[in-house]
C-alpha positions in Angstrom: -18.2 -21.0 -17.8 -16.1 -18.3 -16.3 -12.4 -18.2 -16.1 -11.9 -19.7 -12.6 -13.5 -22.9 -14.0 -13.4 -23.4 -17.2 -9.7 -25.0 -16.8 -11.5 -28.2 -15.1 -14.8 -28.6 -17.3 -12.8 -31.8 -18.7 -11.2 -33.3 -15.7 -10.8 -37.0 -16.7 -7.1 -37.8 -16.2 -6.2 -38.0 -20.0 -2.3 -35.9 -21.2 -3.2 -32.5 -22.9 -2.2 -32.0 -26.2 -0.1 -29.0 -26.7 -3.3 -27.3 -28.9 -5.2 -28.0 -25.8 -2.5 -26.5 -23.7 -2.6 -23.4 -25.7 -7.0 -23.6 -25.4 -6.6 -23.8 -22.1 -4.2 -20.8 -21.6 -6.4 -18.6 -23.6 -9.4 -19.7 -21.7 -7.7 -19.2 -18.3 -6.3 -15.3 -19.5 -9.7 -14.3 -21.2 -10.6 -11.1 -20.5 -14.4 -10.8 -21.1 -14.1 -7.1 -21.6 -12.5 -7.7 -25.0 -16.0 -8.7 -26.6 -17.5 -6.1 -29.0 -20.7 -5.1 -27.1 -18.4 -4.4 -23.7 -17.9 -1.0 -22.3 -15.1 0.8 -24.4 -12.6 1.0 -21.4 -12.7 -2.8 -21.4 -12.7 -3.2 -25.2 -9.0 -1.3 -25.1 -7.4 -2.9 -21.9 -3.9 -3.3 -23.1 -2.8 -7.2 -23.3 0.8 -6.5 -23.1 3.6 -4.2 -21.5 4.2 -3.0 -25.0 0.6 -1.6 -25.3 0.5 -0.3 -21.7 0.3 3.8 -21.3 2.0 5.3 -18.4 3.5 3.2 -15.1 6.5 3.1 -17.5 9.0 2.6 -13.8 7.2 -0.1 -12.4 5.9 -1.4 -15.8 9.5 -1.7 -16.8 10.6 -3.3 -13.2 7.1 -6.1 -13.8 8.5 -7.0 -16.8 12.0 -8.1 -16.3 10.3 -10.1 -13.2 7.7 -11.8 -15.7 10.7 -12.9 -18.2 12.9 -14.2 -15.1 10.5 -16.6 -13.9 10.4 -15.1 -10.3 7.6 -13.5 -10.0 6.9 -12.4 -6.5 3.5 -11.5 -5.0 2.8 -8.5 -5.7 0.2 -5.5 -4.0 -0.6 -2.7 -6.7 -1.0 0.5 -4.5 -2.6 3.1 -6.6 -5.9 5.7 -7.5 -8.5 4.4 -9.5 -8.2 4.1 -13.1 -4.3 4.0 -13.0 -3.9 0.3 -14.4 -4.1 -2.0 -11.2 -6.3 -4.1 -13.2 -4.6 -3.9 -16.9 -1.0 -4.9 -15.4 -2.6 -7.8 -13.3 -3.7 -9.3 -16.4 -0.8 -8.5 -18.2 1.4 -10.4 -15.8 -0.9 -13.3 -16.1 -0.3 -13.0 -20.1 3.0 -12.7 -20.2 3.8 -15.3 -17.8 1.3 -18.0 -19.4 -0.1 -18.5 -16.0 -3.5 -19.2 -15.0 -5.6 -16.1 -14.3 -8.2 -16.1 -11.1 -10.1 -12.8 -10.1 -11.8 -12.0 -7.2 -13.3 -9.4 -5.9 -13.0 -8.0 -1.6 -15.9 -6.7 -2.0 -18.1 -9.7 -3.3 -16.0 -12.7 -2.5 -15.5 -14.2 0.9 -13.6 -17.3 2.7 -15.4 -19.5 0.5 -14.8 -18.4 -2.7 -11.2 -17.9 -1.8 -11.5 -21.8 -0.8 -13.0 -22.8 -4.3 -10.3 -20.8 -6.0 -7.2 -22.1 -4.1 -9.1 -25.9 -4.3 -9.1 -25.1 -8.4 -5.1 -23.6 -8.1 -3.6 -26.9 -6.7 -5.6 -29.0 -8.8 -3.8 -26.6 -11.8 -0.6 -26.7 -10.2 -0.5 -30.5 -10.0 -0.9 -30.3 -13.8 1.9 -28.2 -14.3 0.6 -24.8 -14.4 0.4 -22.4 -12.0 -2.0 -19.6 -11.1 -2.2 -15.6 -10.4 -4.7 -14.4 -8.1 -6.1 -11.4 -8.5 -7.9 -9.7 -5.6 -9.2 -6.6 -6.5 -10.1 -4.2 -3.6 -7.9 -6.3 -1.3 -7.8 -3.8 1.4 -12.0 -4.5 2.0 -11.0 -8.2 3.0 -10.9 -8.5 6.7 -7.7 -10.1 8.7 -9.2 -13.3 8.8 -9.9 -13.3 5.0 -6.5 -11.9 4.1 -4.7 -14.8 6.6 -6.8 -17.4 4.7 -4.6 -16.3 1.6 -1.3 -16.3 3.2 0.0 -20.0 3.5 -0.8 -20.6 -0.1 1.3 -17.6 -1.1 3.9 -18.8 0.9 3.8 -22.8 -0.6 3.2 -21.0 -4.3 0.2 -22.4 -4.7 -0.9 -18.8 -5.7 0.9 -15.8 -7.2 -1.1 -12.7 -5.4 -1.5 -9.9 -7.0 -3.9 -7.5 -4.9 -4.9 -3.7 -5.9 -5.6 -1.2 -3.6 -6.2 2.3 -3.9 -5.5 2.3 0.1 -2.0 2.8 1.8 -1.3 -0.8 2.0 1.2 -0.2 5.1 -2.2 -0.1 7.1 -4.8 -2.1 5.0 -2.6 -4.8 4.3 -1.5 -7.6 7.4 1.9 -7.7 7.9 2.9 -11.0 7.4 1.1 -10.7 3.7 3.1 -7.4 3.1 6.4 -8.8 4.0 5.8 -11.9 1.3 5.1 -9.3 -1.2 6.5 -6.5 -3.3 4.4 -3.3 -3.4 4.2 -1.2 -6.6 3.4 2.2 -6.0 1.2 3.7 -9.5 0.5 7.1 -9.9 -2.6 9.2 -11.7 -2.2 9.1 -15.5 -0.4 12.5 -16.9 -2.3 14.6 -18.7 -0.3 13.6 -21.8 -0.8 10.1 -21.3 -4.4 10.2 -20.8 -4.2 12.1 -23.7 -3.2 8.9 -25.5 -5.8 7.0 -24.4 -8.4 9.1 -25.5 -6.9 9.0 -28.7 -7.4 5.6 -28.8 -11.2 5.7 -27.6 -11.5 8.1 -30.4 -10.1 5.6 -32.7 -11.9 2.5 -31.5 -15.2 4.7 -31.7 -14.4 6.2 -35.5 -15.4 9.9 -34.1 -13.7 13.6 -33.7 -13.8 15.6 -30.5 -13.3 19.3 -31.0 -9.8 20.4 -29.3 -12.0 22.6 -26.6 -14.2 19.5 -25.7 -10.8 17.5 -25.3 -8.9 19.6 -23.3 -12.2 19.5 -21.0 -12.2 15.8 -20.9 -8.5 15.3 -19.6 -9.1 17.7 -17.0 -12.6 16.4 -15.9 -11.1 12.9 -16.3 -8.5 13.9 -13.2 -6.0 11.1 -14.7 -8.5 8.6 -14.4 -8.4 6.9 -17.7 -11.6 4.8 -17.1 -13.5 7.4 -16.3 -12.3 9.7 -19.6 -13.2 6.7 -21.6 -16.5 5.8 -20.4 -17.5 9.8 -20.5 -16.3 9.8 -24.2 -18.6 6.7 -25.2 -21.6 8.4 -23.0 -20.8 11.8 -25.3 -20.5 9.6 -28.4 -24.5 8.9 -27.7 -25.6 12.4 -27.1 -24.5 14.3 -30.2 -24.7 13.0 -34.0 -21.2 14.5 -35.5 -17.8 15.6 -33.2 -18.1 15.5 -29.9 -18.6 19.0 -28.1 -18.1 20.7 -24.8 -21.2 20.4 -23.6 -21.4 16.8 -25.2 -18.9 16.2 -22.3 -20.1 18.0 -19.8 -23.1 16.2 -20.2 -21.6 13.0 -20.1 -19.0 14.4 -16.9 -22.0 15.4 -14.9 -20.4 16.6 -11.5 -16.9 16.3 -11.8 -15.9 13.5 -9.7 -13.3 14.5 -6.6 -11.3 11.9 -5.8 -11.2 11.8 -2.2 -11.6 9.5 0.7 -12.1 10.8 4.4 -10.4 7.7 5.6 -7.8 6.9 3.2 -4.7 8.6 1.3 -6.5 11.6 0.0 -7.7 12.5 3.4 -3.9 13.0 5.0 -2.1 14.0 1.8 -4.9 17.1 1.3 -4.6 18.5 4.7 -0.8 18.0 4.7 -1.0 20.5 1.8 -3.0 22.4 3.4 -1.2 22.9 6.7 2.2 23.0 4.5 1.0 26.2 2.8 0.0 27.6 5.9 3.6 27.2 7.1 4.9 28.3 3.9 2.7 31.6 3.8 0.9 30.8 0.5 -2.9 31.9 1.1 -3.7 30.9 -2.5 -2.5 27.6 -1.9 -3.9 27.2 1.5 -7.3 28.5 0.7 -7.2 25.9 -2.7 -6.6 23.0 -0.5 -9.3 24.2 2.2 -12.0 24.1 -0.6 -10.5 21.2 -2.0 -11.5 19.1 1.3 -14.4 20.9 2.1 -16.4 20.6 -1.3 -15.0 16.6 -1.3 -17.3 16.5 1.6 -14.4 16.9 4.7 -15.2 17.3 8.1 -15.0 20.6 8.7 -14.1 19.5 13.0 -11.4 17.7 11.3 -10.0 20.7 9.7 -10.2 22.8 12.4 -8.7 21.2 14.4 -5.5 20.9 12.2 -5.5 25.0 11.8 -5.9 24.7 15.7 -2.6 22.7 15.9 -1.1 24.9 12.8 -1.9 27.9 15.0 0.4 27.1 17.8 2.9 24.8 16.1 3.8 27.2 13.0 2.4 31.2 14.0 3.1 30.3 17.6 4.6 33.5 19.8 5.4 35.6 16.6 1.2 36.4 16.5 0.1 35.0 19.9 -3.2 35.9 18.6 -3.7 33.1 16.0 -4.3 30.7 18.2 -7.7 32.1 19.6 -8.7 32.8 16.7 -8.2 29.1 15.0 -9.7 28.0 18.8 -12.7 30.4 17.7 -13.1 29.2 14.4 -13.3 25.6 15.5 -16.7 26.6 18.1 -18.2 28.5 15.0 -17.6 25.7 12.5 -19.3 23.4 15.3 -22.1 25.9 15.9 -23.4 26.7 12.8 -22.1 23.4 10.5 -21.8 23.9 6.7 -21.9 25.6 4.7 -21.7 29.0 6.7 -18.6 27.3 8.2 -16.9 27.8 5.7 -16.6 31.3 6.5 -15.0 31.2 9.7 -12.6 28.3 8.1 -11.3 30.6 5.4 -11.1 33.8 7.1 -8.7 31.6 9.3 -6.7 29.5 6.9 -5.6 32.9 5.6 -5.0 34.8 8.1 -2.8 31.2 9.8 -1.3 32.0 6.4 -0.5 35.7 5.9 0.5 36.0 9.7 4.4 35.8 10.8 5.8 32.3 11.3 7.5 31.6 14.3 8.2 27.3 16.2 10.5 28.6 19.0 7.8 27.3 21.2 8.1 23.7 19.7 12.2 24.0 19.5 12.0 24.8 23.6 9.6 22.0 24.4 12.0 19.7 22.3 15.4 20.6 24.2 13.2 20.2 27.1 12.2 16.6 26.2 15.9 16.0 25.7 17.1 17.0 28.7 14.2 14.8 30.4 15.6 11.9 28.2 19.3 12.2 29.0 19.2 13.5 33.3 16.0 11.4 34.0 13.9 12.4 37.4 16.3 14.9 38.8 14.6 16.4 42.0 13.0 19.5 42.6 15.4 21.9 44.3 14.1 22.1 47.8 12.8 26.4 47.7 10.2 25.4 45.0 8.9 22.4 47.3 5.8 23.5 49.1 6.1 22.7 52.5 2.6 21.5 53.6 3.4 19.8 56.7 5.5 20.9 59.7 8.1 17.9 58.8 8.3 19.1 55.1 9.2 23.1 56.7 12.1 21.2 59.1 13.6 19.5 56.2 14.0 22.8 54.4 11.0 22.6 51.8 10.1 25.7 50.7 13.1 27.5 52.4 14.6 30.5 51.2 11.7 30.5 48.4 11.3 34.4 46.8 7.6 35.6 45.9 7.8 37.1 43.0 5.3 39.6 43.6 7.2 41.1 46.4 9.7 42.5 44.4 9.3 45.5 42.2 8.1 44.8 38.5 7.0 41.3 40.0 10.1 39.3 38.9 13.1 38.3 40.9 16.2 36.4 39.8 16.2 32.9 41.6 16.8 29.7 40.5 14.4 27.3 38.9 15.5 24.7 37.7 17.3 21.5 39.1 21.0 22.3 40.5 22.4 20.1 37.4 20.5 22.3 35.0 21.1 25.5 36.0 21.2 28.3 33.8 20.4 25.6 31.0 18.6 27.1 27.9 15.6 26.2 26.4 13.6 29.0 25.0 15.8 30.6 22.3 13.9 33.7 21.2 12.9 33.8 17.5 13.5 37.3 16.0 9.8 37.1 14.9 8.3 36.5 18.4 5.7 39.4 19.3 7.8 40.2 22.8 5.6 39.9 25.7 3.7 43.4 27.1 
């Protein structure tokens, strides 16, 4: 009998003792990681704030919410292995609520049915229940809008995790009736702990090499250190080694997703140390996305934009080269395009910086905002019928190339704009030929 159930095996209308109030609790909170044979990251899921490592701001924030009885919905925004999971259960502890758990990726309407059905018939008894939708960015808007009017009556407590931006995963109306938590990556400190405790929990040693190896494989992902160091525990008889764990790591794991947060917060670093003229860090991020399995269209075209938004007119040059990396990268794919990429990213890097282009176009935009359609003055009109030459289009119009050095001073712009400013040149811009 699982946890969603169990609370209703006895339905028969009798009072419930307070012992088999307390049964009941217990049954409702159970955490079937906690039995001896389960994998060790479930066997040390912390049961209470006290035992939690890291999340200490928004662990400390959860808790005074649990002890003042208003517990809001709540979305847990966060990478894997950060404790979405731990603090959902914890909440459920601490407030002696009910515990339901779903899964977006398994579960559908129905079982979200069977699960509210099971939350009203526990709330009519006086308790009420947290949900617990893991994944909750996977459930479509229809799934997620089956869940909102029992959040709002309180039939439910939600508490989703997602290790998506929930400002575009997440519908609206669900947001707004809930508080989001944002969790971070475990420190390398704090994941230190929680190896300790693996060790502990396992009665082995790890030499200090084969440790420090582990937190960095591990990436502050504690579930993924922990179930490494029980795979290591099997493959050597005495303290854990190096290549115990690098057995058990396999290929590093790079946490990356082309359509989620990692995707725009690497290229933002990226293009960020392109404007900042760090090669080393540009080049890093570049082979960060690339090896994660990146586009390489998609970052290309960003070094495109980078060329002409950040070199711009102090090396003119940049941008036909980024616009000739982008039809290599598409001509001869990966790896090989990883060549042109590079050579590019640095040189977008090393090369002088200059956005006067961007600051013109912006004053320009102004300008546009604040006059509105102001007409063309009537010399730059071309006069293409004989109507257009009697009402003075095109009248008094200099051709430039008539005059020596092919430029002549006449007016361009509209008469209320005249001898307006928008191109202020940057000390760095390459001056023209």
């Amino acid at each position: 009998m699982n946890d969603q159930t169990d609370l209703f095996a006895s339905a028969g209308g009798g009072e419930r003792t307070p012992e088999g109030r307390a049964s009941e609790q217990a049954a409702a909170t159970a955490d079937p990681g906690r039995q001896p044979d389960a994998p060790l990251a479930s066997r040390l899921r912390p049961r209470r704030f006290s035992e939690l490592v890291g999340q200490s701001r928004v662990a400390k924030v959860l808790e005074q919410l649990c002890r003042s009885g208003r517990l809001p919905s709540v979305v847990l925004w966060g990478p894997p292995g950060s404790g979405k999971t731990t603090l959902a259960r914890i909440i459920a502890e601490e407030t002696e609520n009910r515990f339901a758990s779903l899964s977006a990726v398994t579960s559908g309407v129905a079982d979200l049915r069977r699960v509210i059905g099971e939350a009203k018939i526990a709330r009519q008894r006086g308790r009420r229940t947290v949900l617990f939708i893991d994944e909750i960015h996977r459930f479509n808007k229809a799934q997620q809008d089956a869940v909102l009017p029992h959040v709002e009556d309180g039939t439910v407590t939600l508490i989703g995790a997602t290790t998506e931006n929930p400002s575009f995963e997440v519908n609206s109306a669900l947001l707004s009736r809930s508080r989001v938590f944002r969790l971070e990556a475990l420190t390398e400190e704090e994941l230190d702990e929680v190896v300790g405790r693996g060790l502990g929990e396992l009665g082995v040693e790890i030499e200090e090499d084969a440790r420090q190896g582990l937190l960095a494989a591990a990436r502050g992902d504690a579930r993924i250190a922990l179930n490494a160091l029980e795979t290591a525990v099997a493959l050597v008889d005495g303290p854990i080694t190096t290549a115990a764990v690098e057995q058990a790591m396999q290929q590093p794991h790079l946490l990356y997703d082309r359509a989620g947060d990692q995707h725009y917060d690497l290229i933002s670093a990226l293009i960020k140390s392109i404007r900042g003229s760090d090669a080393d860090a540009a080049v890093y991020w570049l082979a960060r996305m690339l090896e994660a399995g990146e586009d390489p269209m998609f970052i290309a075209r960003r070094l495109v934009i980078s060329a002409s938004e950040d070199v711009g007119l102090a090396d003119p040059a940049a941008l036909p080269l980024a616009v000739a990396a982008q039809q290599a990268s598409h001509f001869v794919g990966m790896p090989e395009a990883l060549y042109a990429l590079s050579e590019t990213t640095i040189y977008l890097a090393r090369a002088p910086k200059s956005n006067s282009g961007l600051q013109a176009y912006t004053a320009a935009v102004q300008a546009v905002n604040e006059r509105g359609n102001l007409p063309v003055p009537l010399h730059l009109r071309n006069a293409t019928t004989r109507l257009m030459r009697n009402m003075g289009y095109g009248k008094g119009y200099r051709y430039a190339h008539d005059y020596e050095g092919g430029t002549v001073e006449q007016q361009h712009l509209p008469d209320e704009l005249a001898g307006t400013r928008f191109y202020e040149p940057n000390p760095r811009d390459r001056p023209t030929p």
